[in-house]
C-alpha positions in Angstrom: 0.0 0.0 0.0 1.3 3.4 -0.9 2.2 6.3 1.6 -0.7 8.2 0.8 -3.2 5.6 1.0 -2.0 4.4 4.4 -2.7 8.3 5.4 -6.1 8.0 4.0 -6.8 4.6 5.9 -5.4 6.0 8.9 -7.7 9.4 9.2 -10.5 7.0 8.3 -10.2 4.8 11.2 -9.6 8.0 13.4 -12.8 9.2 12.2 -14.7 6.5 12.4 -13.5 3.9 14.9 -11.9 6.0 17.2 -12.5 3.3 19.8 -9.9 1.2 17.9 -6.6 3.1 18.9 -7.7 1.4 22.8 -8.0 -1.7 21.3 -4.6 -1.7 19.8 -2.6 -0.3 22.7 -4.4 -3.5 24.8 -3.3 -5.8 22.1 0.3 -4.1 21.5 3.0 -6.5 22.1 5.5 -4.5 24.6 9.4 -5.6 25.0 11.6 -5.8 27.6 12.9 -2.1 28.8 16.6 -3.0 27.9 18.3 -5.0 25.4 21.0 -7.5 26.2 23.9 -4.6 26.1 21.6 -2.4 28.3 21.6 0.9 26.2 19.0 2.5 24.2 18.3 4.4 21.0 14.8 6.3 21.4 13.5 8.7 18.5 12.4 11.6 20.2 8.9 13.0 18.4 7.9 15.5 20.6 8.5 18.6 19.5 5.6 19.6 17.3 3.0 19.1 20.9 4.7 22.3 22.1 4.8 24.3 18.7 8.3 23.7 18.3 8.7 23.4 14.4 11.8 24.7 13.4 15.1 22.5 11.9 17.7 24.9 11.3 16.8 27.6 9.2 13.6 26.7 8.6 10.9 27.4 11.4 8.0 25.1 10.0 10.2 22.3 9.1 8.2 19.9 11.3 4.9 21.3 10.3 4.2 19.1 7.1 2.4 16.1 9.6 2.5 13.5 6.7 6.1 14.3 5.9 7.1 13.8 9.1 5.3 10.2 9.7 7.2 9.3 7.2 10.4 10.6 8.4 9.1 8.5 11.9 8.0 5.5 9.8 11.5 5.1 8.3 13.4 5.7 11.7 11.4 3.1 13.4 12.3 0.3 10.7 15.9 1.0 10.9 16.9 -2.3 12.8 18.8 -1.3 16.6 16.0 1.5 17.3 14.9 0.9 20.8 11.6 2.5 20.6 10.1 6.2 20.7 9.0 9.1 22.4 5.9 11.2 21.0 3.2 13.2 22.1 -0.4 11.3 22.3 -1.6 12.3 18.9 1.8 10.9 17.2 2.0 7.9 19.4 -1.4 7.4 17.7 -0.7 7.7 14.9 2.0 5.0 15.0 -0.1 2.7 16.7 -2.6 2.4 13.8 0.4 2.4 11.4 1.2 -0.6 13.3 4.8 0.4 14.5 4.6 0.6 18.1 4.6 -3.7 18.7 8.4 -4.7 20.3 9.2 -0.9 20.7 9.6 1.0 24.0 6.6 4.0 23.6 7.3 6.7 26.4 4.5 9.3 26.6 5.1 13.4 26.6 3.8 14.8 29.7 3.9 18.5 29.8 3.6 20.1 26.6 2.3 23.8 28.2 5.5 25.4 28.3 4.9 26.6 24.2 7.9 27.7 22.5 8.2 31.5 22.8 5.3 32.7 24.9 4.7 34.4 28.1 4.4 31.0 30.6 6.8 28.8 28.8 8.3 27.8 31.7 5.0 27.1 33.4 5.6 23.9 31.8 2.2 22.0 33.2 0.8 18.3 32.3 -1.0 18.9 29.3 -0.1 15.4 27.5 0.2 12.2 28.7 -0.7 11.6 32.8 0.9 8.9 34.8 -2.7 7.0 34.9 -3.0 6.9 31.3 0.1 5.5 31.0 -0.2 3.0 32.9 -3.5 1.7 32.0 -1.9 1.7 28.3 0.7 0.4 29.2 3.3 2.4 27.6 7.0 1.8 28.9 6.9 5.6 30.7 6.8 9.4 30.5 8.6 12.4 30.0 8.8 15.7 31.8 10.7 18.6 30.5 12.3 20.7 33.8 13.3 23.9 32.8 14.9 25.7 35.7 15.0 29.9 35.8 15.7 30.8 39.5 13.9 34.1 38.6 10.7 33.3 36.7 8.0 31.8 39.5 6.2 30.0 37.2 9.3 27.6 37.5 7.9 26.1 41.2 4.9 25.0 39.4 6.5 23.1 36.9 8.5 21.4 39.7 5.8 20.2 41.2 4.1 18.4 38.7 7.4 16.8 37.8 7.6 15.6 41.1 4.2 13.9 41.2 4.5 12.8 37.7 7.6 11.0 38.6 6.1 9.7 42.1 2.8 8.7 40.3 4.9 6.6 37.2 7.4 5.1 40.1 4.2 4.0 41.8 3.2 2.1 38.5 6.5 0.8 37.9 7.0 2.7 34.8 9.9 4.2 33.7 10.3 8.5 34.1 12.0 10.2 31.8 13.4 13.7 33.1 14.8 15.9 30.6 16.3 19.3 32.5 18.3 22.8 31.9 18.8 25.3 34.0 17.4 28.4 32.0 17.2 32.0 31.2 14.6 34.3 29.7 16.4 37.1 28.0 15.9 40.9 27.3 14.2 40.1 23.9 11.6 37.4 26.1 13.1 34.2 24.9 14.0 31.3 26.6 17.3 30.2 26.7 19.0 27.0 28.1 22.3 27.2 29.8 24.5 24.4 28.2 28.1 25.4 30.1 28.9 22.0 32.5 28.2 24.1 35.6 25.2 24.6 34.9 23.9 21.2 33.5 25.8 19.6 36.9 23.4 22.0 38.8 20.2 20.9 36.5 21.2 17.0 37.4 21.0 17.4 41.2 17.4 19.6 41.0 16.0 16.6 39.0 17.4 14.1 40.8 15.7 15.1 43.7 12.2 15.2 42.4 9.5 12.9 43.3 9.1 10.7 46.5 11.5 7.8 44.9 14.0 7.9 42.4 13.8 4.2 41.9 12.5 4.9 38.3 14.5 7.8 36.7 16.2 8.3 34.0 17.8 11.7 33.1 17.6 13.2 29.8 20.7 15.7 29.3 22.3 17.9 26.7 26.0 16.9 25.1 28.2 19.8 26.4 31.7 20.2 27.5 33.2 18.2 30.1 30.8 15.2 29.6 33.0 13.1 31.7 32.6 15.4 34.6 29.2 16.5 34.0 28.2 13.2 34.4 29.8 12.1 37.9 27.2 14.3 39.0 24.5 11.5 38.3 24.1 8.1 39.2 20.9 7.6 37.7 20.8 6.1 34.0 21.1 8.5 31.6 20.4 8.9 27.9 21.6 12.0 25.9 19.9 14.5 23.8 20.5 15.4 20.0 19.6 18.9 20.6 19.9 21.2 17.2 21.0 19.1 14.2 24.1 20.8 12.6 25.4 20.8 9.3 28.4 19.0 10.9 26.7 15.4 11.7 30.1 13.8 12.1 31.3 16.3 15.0 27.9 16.0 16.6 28.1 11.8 16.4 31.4 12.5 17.3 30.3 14.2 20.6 28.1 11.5 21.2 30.3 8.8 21.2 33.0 11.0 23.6 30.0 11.0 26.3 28.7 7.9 25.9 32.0 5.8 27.0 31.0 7.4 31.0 29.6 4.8 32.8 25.7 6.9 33.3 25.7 7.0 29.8 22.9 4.5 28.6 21.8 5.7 25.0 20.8 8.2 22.7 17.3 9.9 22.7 17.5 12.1 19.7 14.8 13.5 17.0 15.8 16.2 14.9 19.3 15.2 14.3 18.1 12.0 13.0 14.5 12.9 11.6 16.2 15.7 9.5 19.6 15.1 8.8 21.4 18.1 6.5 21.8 15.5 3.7 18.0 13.8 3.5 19.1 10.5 4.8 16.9 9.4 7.6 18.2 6.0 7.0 21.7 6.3 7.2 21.6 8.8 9.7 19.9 6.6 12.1 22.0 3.2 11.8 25.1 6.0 12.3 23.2 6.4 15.9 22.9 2.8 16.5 26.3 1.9 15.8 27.5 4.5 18.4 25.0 2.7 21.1 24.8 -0.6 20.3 27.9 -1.2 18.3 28.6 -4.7 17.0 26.1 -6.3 19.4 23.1 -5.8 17.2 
Protein backbone atom coordinates (compact mmCIF):
# COMPACT_ATOMS: atom_id res chain seq x y z
CA UNK A 1 0.00 0.00 0.00
CA UNK A 2 1.30 3.39 -0.94
CA UNK A 3 2.16 6.29 1.57
CA UNK A 4 -0.66 8.24 0.82
CA UNK A 5 -3.23 5.63 0.99
CA UNK A 6 -1.98 4.39 4.35
CA UNK A 7 -2.70 8.31 5.40
CA UNK A 8 -6.09 7.96 4.01
CA UNK A 9 -6.79 4.59 5.86
CA UNK A 10 -5.43 6.02 8.95
CA UNK A 11 -7.71 9.42 9.22
CA UNK A 12 -10.54 7.02 8.27
CA UNK A 13 -10.17 4.82 11.15
CA UNK A 14 -9.64 8.00 13.42
CA UNK A 15 -12.84 9.17 12.17
CA UNK A 16 -14.66 6.53 12.44
CA UNK A 17 -13.48 3.90 14.86
CA UNK A 18 -11.90 5.98 17.18
CA UNK A 19 -12.47 3.27 19.84
CA UNK A 20 -9.95 1.22 17.85
CA UNK A 21 -6.59 3.12 18.93
CA UNK A 22 -7.68 1.41 22.83
CA UNK A 23 -8.01 -1.67 21.32
CA UNK A 24 -4.62 -1.66 19.83
CA UNK A 25 -2.61 -0.29 22.72
CA UNK A 26 -4.40 -3.46 24.83
CA UNK A 27 -3.30 -5.78 22.14
CA UNK A 28 0.30 -4.08 21.46
CA UNK A 29 3.04 -6.50 22.08
CA UNK A 30 5.46 -4.52 24.55
CA UNK A 31 9.42 -5.58 24.99
CA UNK A 32 11.64 -5.82 27.58
CA UNK A 33 12.92 -2.14 28.81
CA UNK A 34 16.60 -3.01 27.87
CA UNK A 35 18.27 -5.02 25.44
CA UNK A 36 21.01 -7.53 26.16
CA UNK A 37 23.86 -4.57 26.12
CA UNK A 38 21.64 -2.38 28.30
CA UNK A 39 21.65 0.89 26.24
CA UNK A 40 19.02 2.50 24.21
CA UNK A 41 18.32 4.42 21.02
CA UNK A 42 14.85 6.33 21.43
CA UNK A 43 13.54 8.67 18.50
CA UNK A 44 12.40 11.64 20.17
CA UNK A 45 8.87 12.98 18.42
CA UNK A 46 7.87 15.54 20.61
CA UNK A 47 8.53 18.59 19.52
CA UNK A 48 5.55 19.60 17.27
CA UNK A 49 2.95 19.08 20.88
CA UNK A 50 4.66 22.34 22.06
CA UNK A 51 4.77 24.29 18.75
CA UNK A 52 8.31 23.71 18.31
CA UNK A 53 8.71 23.44 14.38
CA UNK A 54 11.82 24.74 13.41
CA UNK A 55 15.08 22.54 11.94
CA UNK A 56 17.72 24.94 11.27
CA UNK A 57 16.79 27.64 9.19
CA UNK A 58 13.63 26.68 8.63
CA UNK A 59 10.88 27.40 11.38
CA UNK A 60 8.03 25.07 10.05
CA UNK A 61 10.16 22.28 9.06
CA UNK A 62 8.21 19.87 11.27
CA UNK A 63 4.86 21.26 10.30
CA UNK A 64 4.24 19.06 7.08
CA UNK A 65 2.41 16.13 9.59
CA UNK A 66 2.51 13.51 6.74
CA UNK A 67 6.08 14.30 5.94
CA UNK A 68 7.08 13.85 9.13
CA UNK A 69 5.31 10.22 9.72
CA UNK A 70 7.23 9.32 7.17
CA UNK A 71 10.44 10.59 8.36
CA UNK A 72 9.14 8.54 11.91
CA UNK A 73 8.00 5.45 9.80
CA UNK A 74 11.53 5.12 8.27
CA UNK A 75 13.43 5.71 11.71
CA UNK A 76 11.42 3.10 13.42
CA UNK A 77 12.28 0.30 10.74
CA UNK A 78 15.90 1.01 10.93
CA UNK A 79 16.92 -2.29 12.76
CA UNK A 80 18.76 -1.25 16.64
CA UNK A 81 16.01 1.53 17.28
CA UNK A 82 14.94 0.93 20.78
CA UNK A 83 11.58 2.51 20.57
CA UNK A 84 10.13 6.15 20.66
CA UNK A 85 9.02 9.14 22.38
CA UNK A 86 5.95 11.17 21.04
CA UNK A 87 3.18 13.17 22.11
CA UNK A 88 -0.40 11.27 22.33
CA UNK A 89 -1.62 12.30 18.95
CA UNK A 90 1.82 10.90 17.16
CA UNK A 91 1.99 7.86 19.39
CA UNK A 92 -1.36 7.43 17.70
CA UNK A 93 -0.74 7.66 14.85
CA UNK A 94 2.00 4.97 14.98
CA UNK A 95 -0.10 2.72 16.73
CA UNK A 96 -2.58 2.41 13.82
CA UNK A 97 0.44 2.41 11.41
CA UNK A 98 1.20 -0.64 13.31
CA UNK A 99 4.85 0.41 14.53
CA UNK A 100 4.65 0.55 18.13
CA UNK A 101 4.58 -3.72 18.74
CA UNK A 102 8.39 -4.71 20.29
CA UNK A 103 9.21 -0.95 20.74
CA UNK A 104 9.60 0.99 24.02
CA UNK A 105 6.64 3.96 23.55
CA UNK A 106 7.28 6.68 26.41
CA UNK A 107 4.50 9.34 26.59
CA UNK A 108 5.12 13.44 26.62
CA UNK A 109 3.75 14.79 29.71
CA UNK A 110 3.85 18.55 29.77
CA UNK A 111 3.55 20.06 26.64
CA UNK A 112 2.29 23.76 28.17
CA UNK A 113 5.53 25.42 28.29
CA UNK A 114 4.91 26.57 24.23
CA UNK A 115 7.89 27.73 22.45
CA UNK A 116 8.22 31.53 22.76
CA UNK A 117 5.26 32.69 24.86
CA UNK A 118 4.67 34.43 28.10
CA UNK A 119 4.38 31.05 30.63
CA UNK A 120 6.84 28.84 28.85
CA UNK A 121 8.29 27.78 31.72
CA UNK A 122 5.04 27.15 33.36
CA UNK A 123 5.57 23.92 31.85
CA UNK A 124 2.18 22.03 33.23
CA UNK A 125 0.80 18.33 32.29
CA UNK A 126 -0.99 18.91 29.35
CA UNK A 127 -0.10 15.36 27.52
CA UNK A 128 0.21 12.24 28.67
CA UNK A 129 -0.68 11.58 32.78
CA UNK A 130 0.87 8.88 34.83
CA UNK A 131 -2.74 7.02 34.87
CA UNK A 132 -2.98 6.86 31.34
CA UNK A 133 0.11 5.49 30.95
CA UNK A 134 -0.22 3.04 32.92
CA UNK A 135 -3.54 1.73 31.96
CA UNK A 136 -1.92 1.65 28.29
CA UNK A 137 0.72 0.36 29.16
CA UNK A 138 3.26 2.37 27.63
CA UNK A 139 7.04 1.76 28.94
CA UNK A 140 6.86 5.63 30.72
CA UNK A 141 6.78 9.40 30.53
CA UNK A 142 8.61 12.44 29.97
CA UNK A 143 8.84 15.68 31.76
CA UNK A 144 10.71 18.64 30.45
CA UNK A 145 12.30 20.66 33.76
CA UNK A 146 13.32 23.91 32.75
CA UNK A 147 14.90 25.73 35.74
CA UNK A 148 15.03 29.95 35.85
CA UNK A 149 15.66 30.84 39.48
CA UNK A 150 13.90 34.07 38.58
CA UNK A 151 10.68 33.30 36.74
CA UNK A 152 8.02 31.77 39.48
CA UNK A 153 6.18 29.97 37.15
CA UNK A 154 9.32 27.57 37.47
CA UNK A 155 7.86 26.13 41.21
CA UNK A 156 4.90 25.01 39.41
CA UNK A 157 6.47 23.14 36.93
CA UNK A 158 8.51 21.41 39.69
CA UNK A 159 5.84 20.23 41.16
CA UNK A 160 4.14 18.40 38.68
CA UNK A 161 7.41 16.81 37.77
CA UNK A 162 7.64 15.63 41.12
CA UNK A 163 4.18 13.87 41.21
CA UNK A 164 4.51 12.84 37.75
CA UNK A 165 7.59 10.98 38.65
CA UNK A 166 6.10 9.70 42.07
CA UNK A 167 2.81 8.66 40.33
CA UNK A 168 4.94 6.59 37.17
CA UNK A 169 7.43 5.10 40.09
CA UNK A 170 4.16 4.02 41.77
CA UNK A 171 3.16 2.07 38.48
CA UNK A 172 6.54 0.78 37.94
CA UNK A 173 7.04 2.73 34.84
CA UNK A 174 9.94 4.20 33.73
CA UNK A 175 10.35 8.55 34.06
CA UNK A 176 11.99 10.21 31.78
CA UNK A 177 13.37 13.70 33.08
CA UNK A 178 14.78 15.88 30.59
CA UNK A 179 16.32 19.28 32.47
CA UNK A 180 18.29 22.79 31.87
CA UNK A 181 18.83 25.27 33.96
CA UNK A 182 17.36 28.43 32.05
CA UNK A 183 17.23 32.01 31.25
CA UNK A 184 14.57 34.34 29.68
CA UNK A 185 16.45 37.09 28.00
CA UNK A 186 15.93 40.92 27.28
CA UNK A 187 14.24 40.09 23.92
CA UNK A 188 11.63 37.45 26.14
CA UNK A 189 13.07 34.17 24.92
CA UNK A 190 14.04 31.26 26.58
CA UNK A 191 17.29 30.15 26.73
CA UNK A 192 18.99 26.96 28.13
CA UNK A 193 22.33 27.17 29.76
CA UNK A 194 24.55 24.37 28.19
CA UNK A 195 28.12 25.37 30.10
CA UNK A 196 28.90 22.04 32.47
CA UNK A 197 28.22 24.12 35.64
CA UNK A 198 25.20 24.64 34.89
CA UNK A 199 23.90 21.18 33.48
CA UNK A 200 25.75 19.58 36.90
CA UNK A 201 23.35 22.05 38.83
CA UNK A 202 20.23 20.90 36.51
CA UNK A 203 21.23 17.00 37.38
CA UNK A 204 21.04 17.44 41.18
CA UNK A 205 17.43 19.56 40.95
CA UNK A 206 16.03 16.60 38.99
CA UNK A 207 17.37 14.12 40.83
CA UNK A 208 15.69 15.15 43.74
CA UNK A 209 12.22 15.17 42.45
CA UNK A 210 9.47 12.88 43.31
CA UNK A 211 9.11 10.70 46.54
CA UNK A 212 11.51 7.77 44.85
CA UNK A 213 13.96 7.91 42.43
CA UNK A 214 13.83 4.17 41.92
CA UNK A 215 12.48 4.86 38.35
CA UNK A 216 14.47 7.78 36.69
CA UNK A 217 16.21 8.30 33.98
CA UNK A 218 17.76 11.65 33.11
CA UNK A 219 17.63 13.24 29.83
CA UNK A 220 20.74 15.67 29.32
CA UNK A 221 22.34 17.88 26.68
CA UNK A 222 25.96 16.86 25.10
CA UNK A 223 28.17 19.82 26.38
CA UNK A 224 31.71 20.15 27.51
CA UNK A 225 33.25 18.17 30.07
CA UNK A 226 30.84 15.19 29.61
CA UNK A 227 32.98 13.08 31.66
CA UNK A 228 32.58 15.45 34.63
CA UNK A 229 29.22 16.48 33.97
CA UNK A 230 28.16 13.20 34.42
CA UNK A 231 29.85 12.08 37.87
CA UNK A 232 27.19 14.25 39.01
CA UNK A 233 24.54 11.46 38.35
CA UNK A 234 24.07 8.12 39.20
CA UNK A 235 20.89 7.61 37.68
CA UNK A 236 20.79 6.07 33.96
CA UNK A 237 21.15 8.54 31.64
CA UNK A 238 20.35 8.92 27.93
CA UNK A 239 21.62 11.98 25.91
CA UNK A 240 19.85 14.53 23.80
CA UNK A 241 20.48 15.42 20.04
CA UNK A 242 19.61 18.87 20.56
CA UNK A 243 19.93 21.16 17.18
CA UNK A 244 21.03 19.08 14.24
CA UNK A 245 24.07 20.78 12.58
CA UNK A 246 25.39 20.84 9.27
CA UNK A 247 28.37 18.96 10.94
CA UNK A 248 26.73 15.37 11.70
CA UNK A 249 30.15 13.85 12.10
CA UNK A 250 31.32 16.28 14.96
CA UNK A 251 27.91 15.97 16.61
CA UNK A 252 28.14 11.77 16.43
CA UNK A 253 31.42 12.52 17.34
CA UNK A 254 30.33 14.24 20.57
CA UNK A 255 28.07 11.46 21.15
CA UNK A 256 30.29 8.76 21.21
CA UNK A 257 32.96 11.02 23.61
CA UNK A 258 29.97 11.04 26.25
CA UNK A 259 28.71 7.89 25.86
CA UNK A 260 32.00 5.83 27.00
CA UNK A 261 30.96 7.44 30.99
CA UNK A 262 29.60 4.84 32.85
CA UNK A 263 25.74 6.94 33.31
CA UNK A 264 25.73 7.03 29.83
CA UNK A 265 22.94 4.52 28.58
CA UNK A 266 21.84 5.74 24.96
CA UNK A 267 20.75 8.17 22.67
CA UNK A 268 17.29 9.87 22.73
CA UNK A 269 17.49 12.10 19.73
CA UNK A 270 14.76 13.49 17.00
CA UNK A 271 15.78 16.21 14.85
CA UNK A 272 19.33 15.18 14.31
CA UNK A 273 18.10 11.96 13.04
CA UNK A 274 14.55 12.92 11.59
CA UNK A 275 16.22 15.73 9.52
CA UNK A 276 19.56 15.06 8.80
CA UNK A 277 21.36 18.12 6.49
CA UNK A 278 21.79 15.53 3.65
CA UNK A 279 18.03 13.75 3.54
CA UNK A 280 19.12 10.51 4.77
CA UNK A 281 16.94 9.43 7.59
CA UNK A 282 18.18 5.98 7.00
CA UNK A 283 21.69 6.30 7.21
CA UNK A 284 21.59 8.83 9.71
CA UNK A 285 19.86 6.65 12.07
CA UNK A 286 21.96 3.24 11.77
CA UNK A 287 25.13 6.00 12.32
CA UNK A 288 23.18 6.44 15.91
CA UNK A 289 22.94 2.79 16.45
CA UNK A 290 26.35 1.94 15.77
CA UNK A 291 27.55 4.46 18.37
CA UNK A 292 24.96 2.70 21.14
CA UNK A 293 24.79 -0.56 20.28
CA UNK A 294 27.90 -1.20 18.26
CA UNK A 295 28.64 -4.74 17.01
CA UNK A 296 26.13 -6.32 19.44
CA UNK A 297 23.07 -5.84 17.16
Amino acid sequence: MIWSDRIRELTETRARHPDRIAELWEARHSRSRLPPDGRLLIVAADHPARGALGVRGSATAMADRIDFLGRLVSALRRPGVDGVLASADILEDLLLLGLLDERLVIGSMNRAGLQGSCFELDDRITGYTPEVIDRFRLDGGKVLVRIDLDDPATAPTLEAAGAAITALAQAGRMAVVETFLSFRGHDGRVTNLLDPESVIRSIHIASGLGATSAHTWLKLPVVEEMTRVLQATTLPTLLLGGDPTDEPERTRASWAEALACPAARGLIVGRALLYPSDGEVAAAVDAAVRLVHGGSR
